[in-house]
Jmol script that loads the backbone (N, CA, C; Angstrom):
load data "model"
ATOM      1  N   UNK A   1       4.437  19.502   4.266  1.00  0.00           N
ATOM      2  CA  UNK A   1       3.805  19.874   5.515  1.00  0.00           C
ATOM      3  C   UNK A   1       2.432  19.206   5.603  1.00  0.00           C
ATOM      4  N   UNK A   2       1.963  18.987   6.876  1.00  0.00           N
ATOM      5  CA  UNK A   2       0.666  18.161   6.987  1.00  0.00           C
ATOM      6  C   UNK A   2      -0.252  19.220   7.051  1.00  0.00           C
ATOM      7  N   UNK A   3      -1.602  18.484   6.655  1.00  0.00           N
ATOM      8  CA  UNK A   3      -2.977  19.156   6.848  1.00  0.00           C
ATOM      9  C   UNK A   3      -3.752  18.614   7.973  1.00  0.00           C
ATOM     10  N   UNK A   4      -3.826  19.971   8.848  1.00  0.00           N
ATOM     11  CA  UNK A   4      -4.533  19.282  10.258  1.00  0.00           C
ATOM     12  C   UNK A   4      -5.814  19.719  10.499  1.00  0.00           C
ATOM     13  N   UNK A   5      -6.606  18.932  10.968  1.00  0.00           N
ATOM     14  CA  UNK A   5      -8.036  19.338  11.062  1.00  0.00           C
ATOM     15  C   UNK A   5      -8.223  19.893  12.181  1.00  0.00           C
ATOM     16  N   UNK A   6      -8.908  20.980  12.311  1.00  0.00           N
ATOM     17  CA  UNK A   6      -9.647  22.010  13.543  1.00  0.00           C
ATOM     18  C   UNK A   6     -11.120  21.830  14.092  1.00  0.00           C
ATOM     19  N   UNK A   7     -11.541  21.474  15.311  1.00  0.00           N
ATOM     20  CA  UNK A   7     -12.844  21.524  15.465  1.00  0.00           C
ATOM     21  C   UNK A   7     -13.381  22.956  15.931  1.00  0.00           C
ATOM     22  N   UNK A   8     -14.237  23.684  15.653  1.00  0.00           N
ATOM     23  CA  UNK A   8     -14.664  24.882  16.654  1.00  0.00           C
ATOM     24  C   UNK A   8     -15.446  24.316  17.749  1.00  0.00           C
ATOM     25  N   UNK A   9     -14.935  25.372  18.794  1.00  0.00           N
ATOM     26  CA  UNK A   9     -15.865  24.935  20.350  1.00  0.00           C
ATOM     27  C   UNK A   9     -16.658  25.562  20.210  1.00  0.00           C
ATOM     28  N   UNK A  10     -17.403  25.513  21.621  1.00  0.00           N
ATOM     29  CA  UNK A  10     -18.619  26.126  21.867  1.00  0.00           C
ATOM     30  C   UNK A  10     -18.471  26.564  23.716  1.00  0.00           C
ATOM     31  N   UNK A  11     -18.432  27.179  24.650  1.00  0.00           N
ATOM     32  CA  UNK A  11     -17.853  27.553  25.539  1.00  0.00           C
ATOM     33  C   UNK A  11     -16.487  27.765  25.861  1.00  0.00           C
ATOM     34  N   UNK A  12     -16.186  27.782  27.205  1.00  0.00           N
ATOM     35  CA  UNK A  12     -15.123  27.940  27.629  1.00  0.00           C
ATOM     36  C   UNK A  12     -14.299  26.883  28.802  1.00  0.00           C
ATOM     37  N   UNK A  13     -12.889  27.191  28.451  1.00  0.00           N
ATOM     38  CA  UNK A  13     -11.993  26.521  29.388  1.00  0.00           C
ATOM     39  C   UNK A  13     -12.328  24.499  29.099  1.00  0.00           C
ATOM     40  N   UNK A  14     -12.724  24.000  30.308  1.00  0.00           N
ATOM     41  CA  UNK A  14     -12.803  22.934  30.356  1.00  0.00           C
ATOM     42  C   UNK A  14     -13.934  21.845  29.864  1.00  0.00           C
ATOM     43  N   UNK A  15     -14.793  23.438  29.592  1.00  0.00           N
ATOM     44  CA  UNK A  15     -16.249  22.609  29.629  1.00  0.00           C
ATOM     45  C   UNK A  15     -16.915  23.024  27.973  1.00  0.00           C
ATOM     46  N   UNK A  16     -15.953  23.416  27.274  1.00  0.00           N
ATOM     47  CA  UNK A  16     -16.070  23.487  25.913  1.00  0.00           C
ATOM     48  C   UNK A  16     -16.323  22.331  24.994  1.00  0.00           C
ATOM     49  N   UNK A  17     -17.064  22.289  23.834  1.00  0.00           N
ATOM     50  CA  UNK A  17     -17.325  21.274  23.370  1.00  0.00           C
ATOM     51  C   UNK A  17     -17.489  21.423  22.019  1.00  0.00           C
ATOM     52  N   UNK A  18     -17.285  20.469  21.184  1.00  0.00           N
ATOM     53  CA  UNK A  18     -17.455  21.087  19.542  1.00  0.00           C
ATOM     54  C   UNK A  18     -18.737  21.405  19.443  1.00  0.00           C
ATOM     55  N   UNK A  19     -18.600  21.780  17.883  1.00  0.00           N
ATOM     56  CA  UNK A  19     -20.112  22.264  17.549  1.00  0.00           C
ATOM     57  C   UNK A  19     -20.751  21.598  16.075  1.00  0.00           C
ATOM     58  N   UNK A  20     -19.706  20.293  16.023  1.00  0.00           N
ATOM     59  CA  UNK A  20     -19.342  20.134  14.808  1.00  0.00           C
ATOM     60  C   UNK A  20     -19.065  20.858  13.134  1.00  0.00           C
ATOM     61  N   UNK A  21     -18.444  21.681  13.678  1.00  0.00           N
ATOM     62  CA  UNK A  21     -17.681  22.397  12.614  1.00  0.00           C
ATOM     63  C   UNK A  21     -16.817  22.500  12.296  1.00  0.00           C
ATOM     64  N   UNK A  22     -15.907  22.309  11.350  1.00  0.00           N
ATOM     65  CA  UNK A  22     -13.949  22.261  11.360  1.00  0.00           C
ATOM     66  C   UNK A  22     -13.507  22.867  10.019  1.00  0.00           C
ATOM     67  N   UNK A  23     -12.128  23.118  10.268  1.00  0.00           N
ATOM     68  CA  UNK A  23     -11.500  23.166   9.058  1.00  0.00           C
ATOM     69  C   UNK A  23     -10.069  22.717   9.044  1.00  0.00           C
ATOM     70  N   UNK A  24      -9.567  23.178   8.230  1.00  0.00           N
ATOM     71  CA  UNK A  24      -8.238  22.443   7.753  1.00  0.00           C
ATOM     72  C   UNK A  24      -7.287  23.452   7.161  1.00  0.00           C
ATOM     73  N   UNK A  25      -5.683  22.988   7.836  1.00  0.00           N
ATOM     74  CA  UNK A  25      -5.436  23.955   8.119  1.00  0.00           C
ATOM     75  C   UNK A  25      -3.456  23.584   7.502  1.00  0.00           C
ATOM     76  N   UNK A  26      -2.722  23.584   7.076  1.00  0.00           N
ATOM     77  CA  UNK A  26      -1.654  23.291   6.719  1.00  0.00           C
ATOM     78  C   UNK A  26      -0.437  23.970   7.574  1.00  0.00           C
ATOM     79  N   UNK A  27       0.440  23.153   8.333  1.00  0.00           N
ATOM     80  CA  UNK A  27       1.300  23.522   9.765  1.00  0.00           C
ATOM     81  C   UNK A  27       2.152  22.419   9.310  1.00  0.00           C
ATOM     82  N   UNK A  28       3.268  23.479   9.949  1.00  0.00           N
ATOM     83  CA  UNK A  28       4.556  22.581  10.284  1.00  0.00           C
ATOM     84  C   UNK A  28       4.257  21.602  11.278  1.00  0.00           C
ATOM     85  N   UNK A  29       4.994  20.709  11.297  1.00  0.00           N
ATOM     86  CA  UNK A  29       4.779  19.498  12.241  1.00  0.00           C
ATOM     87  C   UNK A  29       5.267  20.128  13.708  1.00  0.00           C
ATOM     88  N   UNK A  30       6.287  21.109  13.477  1.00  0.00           N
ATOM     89  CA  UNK A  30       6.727  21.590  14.931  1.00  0.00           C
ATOM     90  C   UNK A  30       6.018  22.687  15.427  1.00  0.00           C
ATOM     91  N   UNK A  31       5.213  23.451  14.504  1.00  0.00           N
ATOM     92  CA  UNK A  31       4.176  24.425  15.299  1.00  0.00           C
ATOM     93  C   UNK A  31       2.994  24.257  16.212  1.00  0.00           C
ATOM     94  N   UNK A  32       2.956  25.170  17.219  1.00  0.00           N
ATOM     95  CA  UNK A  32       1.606  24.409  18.113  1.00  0.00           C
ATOM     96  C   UNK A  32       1.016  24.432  17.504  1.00  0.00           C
ATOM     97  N   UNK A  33      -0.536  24.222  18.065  1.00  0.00           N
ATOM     98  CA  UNK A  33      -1.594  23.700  18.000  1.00  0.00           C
ATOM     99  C   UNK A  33      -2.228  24.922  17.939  1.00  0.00           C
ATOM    100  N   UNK A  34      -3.121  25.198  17.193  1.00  0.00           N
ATOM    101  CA  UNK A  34      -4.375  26.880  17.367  1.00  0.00           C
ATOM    102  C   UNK A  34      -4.985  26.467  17.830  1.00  0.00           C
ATOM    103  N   UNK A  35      -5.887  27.703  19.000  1.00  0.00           N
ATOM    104  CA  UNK A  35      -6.272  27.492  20.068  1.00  0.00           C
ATOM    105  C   UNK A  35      -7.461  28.250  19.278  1.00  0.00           C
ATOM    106  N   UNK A  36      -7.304  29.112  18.654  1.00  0.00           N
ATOM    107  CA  UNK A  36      -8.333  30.392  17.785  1.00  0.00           C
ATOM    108  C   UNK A  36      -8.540  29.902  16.264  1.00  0.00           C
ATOM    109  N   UNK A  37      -9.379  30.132  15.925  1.00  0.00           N
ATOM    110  CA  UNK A  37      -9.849  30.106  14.431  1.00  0.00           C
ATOM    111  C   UNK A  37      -8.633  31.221  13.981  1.00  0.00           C
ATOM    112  N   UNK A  38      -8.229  31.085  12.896  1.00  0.00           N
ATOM    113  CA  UNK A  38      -7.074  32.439  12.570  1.00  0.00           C
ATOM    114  C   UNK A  38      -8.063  33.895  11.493  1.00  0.00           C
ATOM    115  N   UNK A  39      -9.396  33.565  11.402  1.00  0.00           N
ATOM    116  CA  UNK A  39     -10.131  34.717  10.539  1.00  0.00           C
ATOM    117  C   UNK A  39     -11.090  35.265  11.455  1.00  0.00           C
ATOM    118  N   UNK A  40     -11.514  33.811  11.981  1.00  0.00           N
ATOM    119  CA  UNK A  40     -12.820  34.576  13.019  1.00  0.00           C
ATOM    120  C   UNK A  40     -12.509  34.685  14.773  1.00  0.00           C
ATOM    121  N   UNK A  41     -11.647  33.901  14.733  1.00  0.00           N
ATOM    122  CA  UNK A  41     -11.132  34.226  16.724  1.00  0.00           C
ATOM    123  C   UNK A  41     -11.845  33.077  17.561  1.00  0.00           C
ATOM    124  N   UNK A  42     -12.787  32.247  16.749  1.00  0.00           N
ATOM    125  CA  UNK A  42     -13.434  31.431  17.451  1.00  0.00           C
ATOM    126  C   UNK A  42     -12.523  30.460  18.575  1.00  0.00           C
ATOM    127  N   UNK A  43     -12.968  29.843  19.300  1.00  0.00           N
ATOM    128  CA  UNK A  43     -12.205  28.974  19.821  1.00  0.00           C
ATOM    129  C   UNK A  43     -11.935  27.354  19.293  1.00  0.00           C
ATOM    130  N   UNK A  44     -11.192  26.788  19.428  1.00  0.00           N
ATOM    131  CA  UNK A  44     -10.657  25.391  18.615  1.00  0.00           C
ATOM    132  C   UNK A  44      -9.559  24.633  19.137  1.00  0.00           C
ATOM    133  N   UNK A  45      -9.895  23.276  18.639  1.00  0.00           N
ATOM    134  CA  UNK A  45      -8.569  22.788  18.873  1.00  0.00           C
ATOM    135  C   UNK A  45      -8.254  21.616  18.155  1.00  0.00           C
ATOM    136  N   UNK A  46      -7.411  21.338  17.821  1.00  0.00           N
ATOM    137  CA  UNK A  46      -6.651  20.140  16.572  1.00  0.00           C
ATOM    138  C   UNK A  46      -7.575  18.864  16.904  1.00  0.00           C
ATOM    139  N   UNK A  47      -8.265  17.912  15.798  1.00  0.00           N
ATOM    140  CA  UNK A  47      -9.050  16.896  16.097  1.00  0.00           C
ATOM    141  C   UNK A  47      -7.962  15.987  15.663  1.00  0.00           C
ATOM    142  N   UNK A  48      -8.349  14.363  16.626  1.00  0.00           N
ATOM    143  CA  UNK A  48      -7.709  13.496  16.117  1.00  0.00           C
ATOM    144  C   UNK A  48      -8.070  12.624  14.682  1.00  0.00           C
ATOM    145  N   UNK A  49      -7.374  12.178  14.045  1.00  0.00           N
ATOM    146  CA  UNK A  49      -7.712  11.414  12.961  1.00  0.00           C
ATOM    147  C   UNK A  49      -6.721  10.830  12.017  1.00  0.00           C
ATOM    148  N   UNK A  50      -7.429  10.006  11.885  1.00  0.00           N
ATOM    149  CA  UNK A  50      -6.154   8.917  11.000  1.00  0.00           C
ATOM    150  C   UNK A  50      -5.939   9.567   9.756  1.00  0.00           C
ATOM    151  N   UNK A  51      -4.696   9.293   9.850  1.00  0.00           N
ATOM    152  CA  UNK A  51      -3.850   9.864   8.683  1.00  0.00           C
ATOM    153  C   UNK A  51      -4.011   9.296   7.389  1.00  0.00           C
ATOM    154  N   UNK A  52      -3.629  10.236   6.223  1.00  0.00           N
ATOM    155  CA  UNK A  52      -4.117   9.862   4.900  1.00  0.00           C
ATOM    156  C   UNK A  52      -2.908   8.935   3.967  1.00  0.00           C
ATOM    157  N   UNK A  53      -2.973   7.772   4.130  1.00  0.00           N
ATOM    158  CA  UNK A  53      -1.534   7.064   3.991  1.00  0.00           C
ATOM    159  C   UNK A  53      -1.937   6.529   2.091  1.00  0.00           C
ATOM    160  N   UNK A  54      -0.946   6.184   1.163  1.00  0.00           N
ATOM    161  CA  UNK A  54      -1.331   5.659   0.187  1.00  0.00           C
ATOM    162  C   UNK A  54      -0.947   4.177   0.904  1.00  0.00           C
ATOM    163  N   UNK A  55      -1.968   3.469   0.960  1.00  0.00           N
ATOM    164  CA  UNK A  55      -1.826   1.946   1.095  1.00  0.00           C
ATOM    165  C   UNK A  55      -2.511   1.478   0.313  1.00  0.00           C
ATOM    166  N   UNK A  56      -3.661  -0.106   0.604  1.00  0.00           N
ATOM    167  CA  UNK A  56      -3.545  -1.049  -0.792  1.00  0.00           C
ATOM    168  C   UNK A  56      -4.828  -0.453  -1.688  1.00  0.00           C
ATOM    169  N   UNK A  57      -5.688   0.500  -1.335  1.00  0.00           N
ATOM    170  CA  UNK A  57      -7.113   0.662  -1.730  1.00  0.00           C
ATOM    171  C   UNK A  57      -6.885   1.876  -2.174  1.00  0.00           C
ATOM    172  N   UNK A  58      -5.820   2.303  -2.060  1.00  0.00           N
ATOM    173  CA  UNK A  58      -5.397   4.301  -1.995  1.00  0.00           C
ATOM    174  C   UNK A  58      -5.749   4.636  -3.547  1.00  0.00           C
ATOM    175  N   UNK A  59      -6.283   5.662  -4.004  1.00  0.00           N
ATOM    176  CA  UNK A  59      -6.734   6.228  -5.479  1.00  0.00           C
ATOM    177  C   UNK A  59      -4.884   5.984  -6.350  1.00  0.00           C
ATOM    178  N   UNK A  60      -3.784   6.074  -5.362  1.00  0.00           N
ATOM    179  CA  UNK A  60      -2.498   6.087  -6.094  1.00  0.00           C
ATOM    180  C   UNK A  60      -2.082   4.359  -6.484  1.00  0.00           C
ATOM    181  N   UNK A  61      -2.534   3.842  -5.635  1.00  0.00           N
ATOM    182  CA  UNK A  61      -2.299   2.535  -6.226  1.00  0.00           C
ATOM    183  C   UNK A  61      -3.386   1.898  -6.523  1.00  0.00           C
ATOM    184  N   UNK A  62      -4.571   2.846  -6.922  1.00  0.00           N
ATOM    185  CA  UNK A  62      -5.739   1.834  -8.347  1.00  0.00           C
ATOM    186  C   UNK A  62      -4.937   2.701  -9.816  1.00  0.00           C
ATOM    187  N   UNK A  63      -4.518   3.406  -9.962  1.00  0.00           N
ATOM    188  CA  UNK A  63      -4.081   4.516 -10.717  1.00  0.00           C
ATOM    189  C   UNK A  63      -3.045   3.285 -11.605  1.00  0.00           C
ATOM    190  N   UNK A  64      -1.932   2.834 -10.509  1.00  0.00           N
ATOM    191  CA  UNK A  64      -0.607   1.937 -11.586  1.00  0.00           C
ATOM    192  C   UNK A  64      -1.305   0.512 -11.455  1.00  0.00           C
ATOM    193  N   UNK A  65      -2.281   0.225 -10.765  1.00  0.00           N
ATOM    194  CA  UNK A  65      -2.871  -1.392 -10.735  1.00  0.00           C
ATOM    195  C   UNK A  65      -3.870  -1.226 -12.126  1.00  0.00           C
ATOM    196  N   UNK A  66      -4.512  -0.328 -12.898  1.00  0.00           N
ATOM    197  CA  UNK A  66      -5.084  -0.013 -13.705  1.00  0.00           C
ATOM    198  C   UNK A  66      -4.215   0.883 -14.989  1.00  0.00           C
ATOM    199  N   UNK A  67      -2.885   0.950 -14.735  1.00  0.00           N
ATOM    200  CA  UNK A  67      -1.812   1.565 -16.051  1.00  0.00           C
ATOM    201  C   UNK A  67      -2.557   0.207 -17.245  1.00  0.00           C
ATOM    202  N   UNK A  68      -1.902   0.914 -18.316  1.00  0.00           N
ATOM    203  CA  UNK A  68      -2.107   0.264 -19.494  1.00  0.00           C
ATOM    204  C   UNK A  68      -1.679  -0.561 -19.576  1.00  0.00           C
ATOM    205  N   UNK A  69       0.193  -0.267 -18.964  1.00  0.00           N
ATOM    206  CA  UNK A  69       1.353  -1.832 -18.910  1.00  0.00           C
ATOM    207  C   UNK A  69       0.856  -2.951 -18.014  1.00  0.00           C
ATOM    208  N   UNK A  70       0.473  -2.473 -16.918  1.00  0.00           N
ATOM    209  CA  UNK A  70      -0.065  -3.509 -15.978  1.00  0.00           C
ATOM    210  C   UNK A  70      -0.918  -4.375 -16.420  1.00  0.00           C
ATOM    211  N   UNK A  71      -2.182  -3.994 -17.164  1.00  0.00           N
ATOM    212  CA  UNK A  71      -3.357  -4.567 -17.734  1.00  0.00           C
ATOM    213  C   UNK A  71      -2.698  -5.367 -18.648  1.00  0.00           C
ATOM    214  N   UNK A  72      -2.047  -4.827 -19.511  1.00  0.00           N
ATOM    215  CA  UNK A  72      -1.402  -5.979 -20.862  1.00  0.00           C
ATOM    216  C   UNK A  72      -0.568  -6.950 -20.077  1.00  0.00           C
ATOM    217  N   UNK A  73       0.311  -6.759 -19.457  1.00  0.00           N
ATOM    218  CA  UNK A  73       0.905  -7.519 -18.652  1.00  0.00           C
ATOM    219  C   UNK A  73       0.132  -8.842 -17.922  1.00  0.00           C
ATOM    220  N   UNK A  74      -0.858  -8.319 -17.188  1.00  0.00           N
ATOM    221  CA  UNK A  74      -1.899  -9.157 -16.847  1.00  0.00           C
ATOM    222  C   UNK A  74      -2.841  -9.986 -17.869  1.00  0.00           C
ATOM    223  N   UNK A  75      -2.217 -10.023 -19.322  1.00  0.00           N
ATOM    224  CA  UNK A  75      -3.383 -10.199 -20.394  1.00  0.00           C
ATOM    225  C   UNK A  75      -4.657  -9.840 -20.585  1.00  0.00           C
ATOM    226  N   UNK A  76      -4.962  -8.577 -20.554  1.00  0.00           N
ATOM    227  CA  UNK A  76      -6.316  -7.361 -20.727  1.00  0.00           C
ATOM    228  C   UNK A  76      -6.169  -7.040 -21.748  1.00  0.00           C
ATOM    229  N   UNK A  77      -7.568  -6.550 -22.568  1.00  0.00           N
ATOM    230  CA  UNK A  77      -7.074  -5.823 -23.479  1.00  0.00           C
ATOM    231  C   UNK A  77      -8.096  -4.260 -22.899  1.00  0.00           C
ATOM    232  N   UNK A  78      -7.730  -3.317 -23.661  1.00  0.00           N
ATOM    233  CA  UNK A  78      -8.253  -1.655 -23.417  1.00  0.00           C
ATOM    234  C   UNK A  78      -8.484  -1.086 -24.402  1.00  0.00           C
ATOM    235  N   UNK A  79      -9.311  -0.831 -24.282  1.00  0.00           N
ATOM    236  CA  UNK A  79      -9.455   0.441 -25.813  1.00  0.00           C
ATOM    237  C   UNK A  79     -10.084   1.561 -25.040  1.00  0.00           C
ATOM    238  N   UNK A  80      -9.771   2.900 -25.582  1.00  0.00           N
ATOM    239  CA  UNK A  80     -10.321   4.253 -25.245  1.00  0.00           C
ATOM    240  C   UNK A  80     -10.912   4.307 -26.356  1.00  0.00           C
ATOM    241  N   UNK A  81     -11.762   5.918 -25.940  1.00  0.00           N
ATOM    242  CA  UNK A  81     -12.535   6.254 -26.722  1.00  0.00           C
ATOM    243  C   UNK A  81     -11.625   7.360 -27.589  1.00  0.00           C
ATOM    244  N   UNK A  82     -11.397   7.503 -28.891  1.00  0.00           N
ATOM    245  CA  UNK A  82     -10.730   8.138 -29.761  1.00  0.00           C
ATOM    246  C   UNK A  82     -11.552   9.577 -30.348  1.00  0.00           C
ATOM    247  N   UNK A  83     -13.238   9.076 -30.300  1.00  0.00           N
ATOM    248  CA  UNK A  83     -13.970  10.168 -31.027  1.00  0.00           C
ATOM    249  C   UNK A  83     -15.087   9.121 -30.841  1.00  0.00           C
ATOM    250  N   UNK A  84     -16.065  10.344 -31.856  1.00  0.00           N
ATOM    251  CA  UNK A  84     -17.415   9.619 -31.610  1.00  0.00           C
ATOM    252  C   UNK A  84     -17.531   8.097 -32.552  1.00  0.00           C
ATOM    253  N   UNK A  85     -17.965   7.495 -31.481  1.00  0.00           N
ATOM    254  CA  UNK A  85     -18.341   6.439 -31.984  1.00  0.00           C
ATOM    255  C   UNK A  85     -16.735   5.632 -32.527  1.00  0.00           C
ATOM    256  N   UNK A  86     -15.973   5.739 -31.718  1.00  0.00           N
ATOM    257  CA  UNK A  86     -14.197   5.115 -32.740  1.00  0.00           C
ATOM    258  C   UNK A  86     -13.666   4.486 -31.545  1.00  0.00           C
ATOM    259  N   UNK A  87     -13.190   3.923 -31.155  1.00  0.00           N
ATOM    260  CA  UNK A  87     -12.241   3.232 -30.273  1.00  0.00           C
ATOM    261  C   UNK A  87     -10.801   2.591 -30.149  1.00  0.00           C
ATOM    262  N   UNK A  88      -9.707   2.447 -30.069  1.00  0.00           N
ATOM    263  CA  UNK A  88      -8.429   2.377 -30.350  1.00  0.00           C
ATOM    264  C   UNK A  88      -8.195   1.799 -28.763  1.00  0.00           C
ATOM    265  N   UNK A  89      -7.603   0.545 -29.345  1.00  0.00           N
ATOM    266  CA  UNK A  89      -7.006  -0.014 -27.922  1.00  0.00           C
ATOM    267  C   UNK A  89      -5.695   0.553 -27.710  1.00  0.00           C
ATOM    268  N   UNK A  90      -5.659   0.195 -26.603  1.00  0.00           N
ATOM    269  CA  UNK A  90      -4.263   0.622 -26.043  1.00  0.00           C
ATOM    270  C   UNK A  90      -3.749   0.088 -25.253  1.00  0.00           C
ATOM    271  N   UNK A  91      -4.229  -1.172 -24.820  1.00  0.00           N
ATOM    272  CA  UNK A  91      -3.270  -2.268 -23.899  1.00  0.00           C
ATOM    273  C   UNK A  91      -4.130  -3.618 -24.417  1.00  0.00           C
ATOM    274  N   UNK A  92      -2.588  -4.403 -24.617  1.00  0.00           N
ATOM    275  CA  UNK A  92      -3.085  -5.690 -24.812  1.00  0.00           C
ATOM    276  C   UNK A  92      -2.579  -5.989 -26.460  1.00  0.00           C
ATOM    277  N   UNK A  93      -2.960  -7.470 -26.881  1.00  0.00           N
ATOM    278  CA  UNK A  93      -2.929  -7.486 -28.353  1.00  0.00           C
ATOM    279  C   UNK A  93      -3.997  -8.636 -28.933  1.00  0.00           C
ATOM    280  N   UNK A  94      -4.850  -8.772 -27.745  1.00  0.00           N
ATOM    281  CA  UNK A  94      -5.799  -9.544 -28.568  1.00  0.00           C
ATOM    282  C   UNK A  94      -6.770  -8.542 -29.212  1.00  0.00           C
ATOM    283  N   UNK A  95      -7.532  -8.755 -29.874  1.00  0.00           N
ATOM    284  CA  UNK A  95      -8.717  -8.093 -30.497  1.00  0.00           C
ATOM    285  C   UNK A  95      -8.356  -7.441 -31.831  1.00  0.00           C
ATOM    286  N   UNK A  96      -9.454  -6.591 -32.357  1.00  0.00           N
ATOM    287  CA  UNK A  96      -8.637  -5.940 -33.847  1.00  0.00           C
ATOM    288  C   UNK A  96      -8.269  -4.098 -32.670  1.00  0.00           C
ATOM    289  N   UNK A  97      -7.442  -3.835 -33.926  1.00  0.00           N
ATOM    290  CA  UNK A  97      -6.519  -2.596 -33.307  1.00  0.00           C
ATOM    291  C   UNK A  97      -7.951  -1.370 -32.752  1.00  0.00           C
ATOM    292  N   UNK A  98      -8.611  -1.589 -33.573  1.00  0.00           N
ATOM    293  CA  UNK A  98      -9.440  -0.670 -33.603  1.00  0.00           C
ATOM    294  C   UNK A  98     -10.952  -0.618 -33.453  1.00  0.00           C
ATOM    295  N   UNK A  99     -11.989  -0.104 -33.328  1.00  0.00           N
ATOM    296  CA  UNK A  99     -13.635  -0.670 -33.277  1.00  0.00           C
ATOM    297  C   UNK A  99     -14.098   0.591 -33.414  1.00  0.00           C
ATOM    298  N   UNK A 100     -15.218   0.302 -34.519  1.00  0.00           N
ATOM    299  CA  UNK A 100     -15.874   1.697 -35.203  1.00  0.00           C
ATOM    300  C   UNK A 100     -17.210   1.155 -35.218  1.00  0.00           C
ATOM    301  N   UNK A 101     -18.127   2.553 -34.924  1.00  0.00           N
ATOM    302  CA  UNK A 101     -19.787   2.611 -34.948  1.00  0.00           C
ATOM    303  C   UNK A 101     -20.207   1.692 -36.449  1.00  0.00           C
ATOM    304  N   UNK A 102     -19.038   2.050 -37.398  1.00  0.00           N
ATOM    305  CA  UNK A 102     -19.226   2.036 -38.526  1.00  0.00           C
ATOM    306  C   UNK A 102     -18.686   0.872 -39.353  1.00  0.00           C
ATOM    307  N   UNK A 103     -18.006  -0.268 -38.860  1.00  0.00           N
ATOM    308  CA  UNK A 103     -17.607  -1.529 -38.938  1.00  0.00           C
ATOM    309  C   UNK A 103     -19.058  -2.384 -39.035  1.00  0.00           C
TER     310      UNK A 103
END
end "model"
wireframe off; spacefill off
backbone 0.3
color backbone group
């Protein structure tokens, strides 16, 4: 189900206007539209706005463009942090396996 954003008005009928305040609100695609805040009774109505799509910049595709396989694949190498001061790669096979404070 989608999450739709609400503006609150500020008068009435035609000549109402936001107040810039909103919230968000999770609806079936086939339910109307709230006309009322559903806690406080205020008046409102559904704002337009572009939808939240995963395309090329999306947090879901830096997530597998930054996987471990991808990076080695791409010839990267990675190391995490294991503990203090320790490091252990984990993508790739150049470098030594491992890197210590203490090397």
């Amino acid at each position: 189900m989608p999450t739709y954003l609400y503006e609150i008005l500020s008068g009435k009928g035609d000549k109402a206007e936001p107040t810039g305040e909103t919230f968000e609100i999770v609806q079936m695609m086939k339910d109307a539209p709230l006309t009322k805040h559903p806690e406080t009774g205020k008046p409102c109505r559904r704002a337009i706005v572009a939808p939240a799509i995963a395309g090329k910049w999306s947090p879901t595709k830096e997530k597998s463009t930054l996987s471990n396989k991808n990076l080695e694949r791409l010839g990267f190498t990675k190391y995490e942090r294991k503990g203090k001061g320790y490091m252990e790669r984990v993508a790739g096979k150049a470098g030594p396996k491992s890197i210590s404070a203490e090397d």
